[in-house]
C-alpha positions as CSV (number, residue, x, y, z in Angstrom):
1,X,0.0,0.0,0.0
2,X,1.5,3.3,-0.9
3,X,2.1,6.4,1.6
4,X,0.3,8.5,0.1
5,X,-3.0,5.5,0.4
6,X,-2.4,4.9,3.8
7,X,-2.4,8.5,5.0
8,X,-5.4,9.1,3.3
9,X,-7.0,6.2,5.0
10,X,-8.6,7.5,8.1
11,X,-11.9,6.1,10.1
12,X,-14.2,8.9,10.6
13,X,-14.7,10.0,14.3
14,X,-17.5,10.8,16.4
15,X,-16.7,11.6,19.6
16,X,-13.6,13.4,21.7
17,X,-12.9,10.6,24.1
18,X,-10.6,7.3,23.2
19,X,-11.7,5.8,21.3
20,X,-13.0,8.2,18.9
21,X,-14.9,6.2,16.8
22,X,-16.5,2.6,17.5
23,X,-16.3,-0.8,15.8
24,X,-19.7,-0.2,13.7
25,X,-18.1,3.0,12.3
26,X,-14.5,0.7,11.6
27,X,-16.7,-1.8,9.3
28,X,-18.7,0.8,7.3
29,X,-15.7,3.0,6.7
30,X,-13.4,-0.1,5.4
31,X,-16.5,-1.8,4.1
32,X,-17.2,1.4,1.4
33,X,-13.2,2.6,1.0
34,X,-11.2,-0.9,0.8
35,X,-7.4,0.1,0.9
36,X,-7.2,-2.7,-1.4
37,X,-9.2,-5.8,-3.3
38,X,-8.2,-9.4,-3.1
39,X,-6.6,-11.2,-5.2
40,X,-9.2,-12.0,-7.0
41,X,-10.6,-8.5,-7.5
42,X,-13.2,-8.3,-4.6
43,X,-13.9,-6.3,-1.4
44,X,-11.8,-7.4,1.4
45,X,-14.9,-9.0,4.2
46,X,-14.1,-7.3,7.5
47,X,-13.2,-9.6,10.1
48,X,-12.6,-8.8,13.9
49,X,-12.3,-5.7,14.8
50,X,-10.6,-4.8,18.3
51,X,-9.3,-2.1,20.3
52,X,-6.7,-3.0,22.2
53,X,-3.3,-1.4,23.9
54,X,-0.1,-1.2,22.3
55,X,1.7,-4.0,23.7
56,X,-1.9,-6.5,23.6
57,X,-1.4,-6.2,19.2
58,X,2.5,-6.5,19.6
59,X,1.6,-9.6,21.2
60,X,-0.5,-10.7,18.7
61,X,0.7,-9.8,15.7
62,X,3.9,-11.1,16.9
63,X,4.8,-14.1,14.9
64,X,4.3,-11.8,11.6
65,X,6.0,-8.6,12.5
66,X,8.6,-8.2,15.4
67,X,6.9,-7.2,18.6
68,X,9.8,-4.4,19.1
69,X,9.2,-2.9,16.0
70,X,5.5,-2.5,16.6
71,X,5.7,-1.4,20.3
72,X,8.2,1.7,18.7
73,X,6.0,2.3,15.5
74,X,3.2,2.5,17.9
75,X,4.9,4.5,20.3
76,X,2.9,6.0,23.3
77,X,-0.2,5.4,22.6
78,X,-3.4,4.6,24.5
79,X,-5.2,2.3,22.1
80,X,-5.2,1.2,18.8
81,X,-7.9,0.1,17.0
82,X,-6.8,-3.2,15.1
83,X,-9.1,-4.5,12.0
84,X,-8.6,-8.0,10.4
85,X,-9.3,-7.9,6.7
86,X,-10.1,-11.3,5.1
87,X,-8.0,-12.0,1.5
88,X,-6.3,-13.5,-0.1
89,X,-4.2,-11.0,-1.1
90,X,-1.0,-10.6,-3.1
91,X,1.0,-7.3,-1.9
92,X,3.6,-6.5,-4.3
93,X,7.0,-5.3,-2.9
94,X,8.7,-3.2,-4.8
95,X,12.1,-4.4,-2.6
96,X,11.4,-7.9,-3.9
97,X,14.0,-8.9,-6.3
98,X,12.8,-9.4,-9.9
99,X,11.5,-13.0,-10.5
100,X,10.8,-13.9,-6.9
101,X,7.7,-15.2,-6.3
102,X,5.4,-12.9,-4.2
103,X,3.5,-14.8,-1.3
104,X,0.3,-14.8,-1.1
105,X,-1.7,-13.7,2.4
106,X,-5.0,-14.6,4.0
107,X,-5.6,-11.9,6.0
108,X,-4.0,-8.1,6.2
109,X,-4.2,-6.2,9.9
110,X,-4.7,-2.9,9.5
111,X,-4.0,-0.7,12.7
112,X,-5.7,2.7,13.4
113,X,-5.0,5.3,15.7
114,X,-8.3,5.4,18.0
115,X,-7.7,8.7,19.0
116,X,-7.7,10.3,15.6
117,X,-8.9,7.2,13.4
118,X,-5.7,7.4,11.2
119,X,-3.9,4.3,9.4
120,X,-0.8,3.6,11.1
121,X,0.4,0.9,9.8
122,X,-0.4,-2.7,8.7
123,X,0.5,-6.2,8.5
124,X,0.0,-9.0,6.2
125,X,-0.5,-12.5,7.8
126,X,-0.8,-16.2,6.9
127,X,-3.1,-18.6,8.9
């Protein structure tokens, strides 16, 4: 997913308090703006969708990205608001050398901000 996509991906809020938005308003929003189809050209279904502390989604998205690299990406805050999309997909990366195969994913975790709704990073995952 391109910067420039995942800055402009931002769950509207509703509220001032944390979270700012709730897991209703999370489905709709991903539901009508996709960040991206599957594989085979479809809407993404949305799966769970959690809001959790920083170090809970380090825990669990710790067998597909390093838990220290979340925790510092993440940074101080509160809570995050963690959504399961449900693929396949096939993300392309551009660091991949030419002729490599690129894996395939069943499910991409997106993470929101749940103070301000903004993407702040995702991460694909296998089953």
């Amino acid at each position: 997913m391109p910067a420039e996509e995942q800055e402009q991906l931002r769950i509207p809020c509703r509220r001032q308090e944390i979270p700012a938005f709730e897991e209703e308003d999370a489905r709709t929003y991903l539901g009508e703006h996709p960040p991206l189809y599957t594989l085979f050209g479809t809407r993404p279904k949305v799966g769970s969708v959690s809001f959790l502390s920083v170090s809970e989604v380090a825990a669990r998205l710790a067998r597909w990205r390093p838990r220290q690299s979340l925790v510092s990406l993440l940074g101080e805050r509160a809570l995050v608001c963690l959504v399961e999309l449900r693929g396949p997909f096939q993300i392309h990366d551009p660091l991949r050398p030419l002729g490599r195969v690129v894996p395939i994913f069943s499910r991409l975790y997106l993470l929101f901000d749940a103070s301000d709704g903004r993407l702040l990073t995702w991460v694909p995952a296998d089953q």
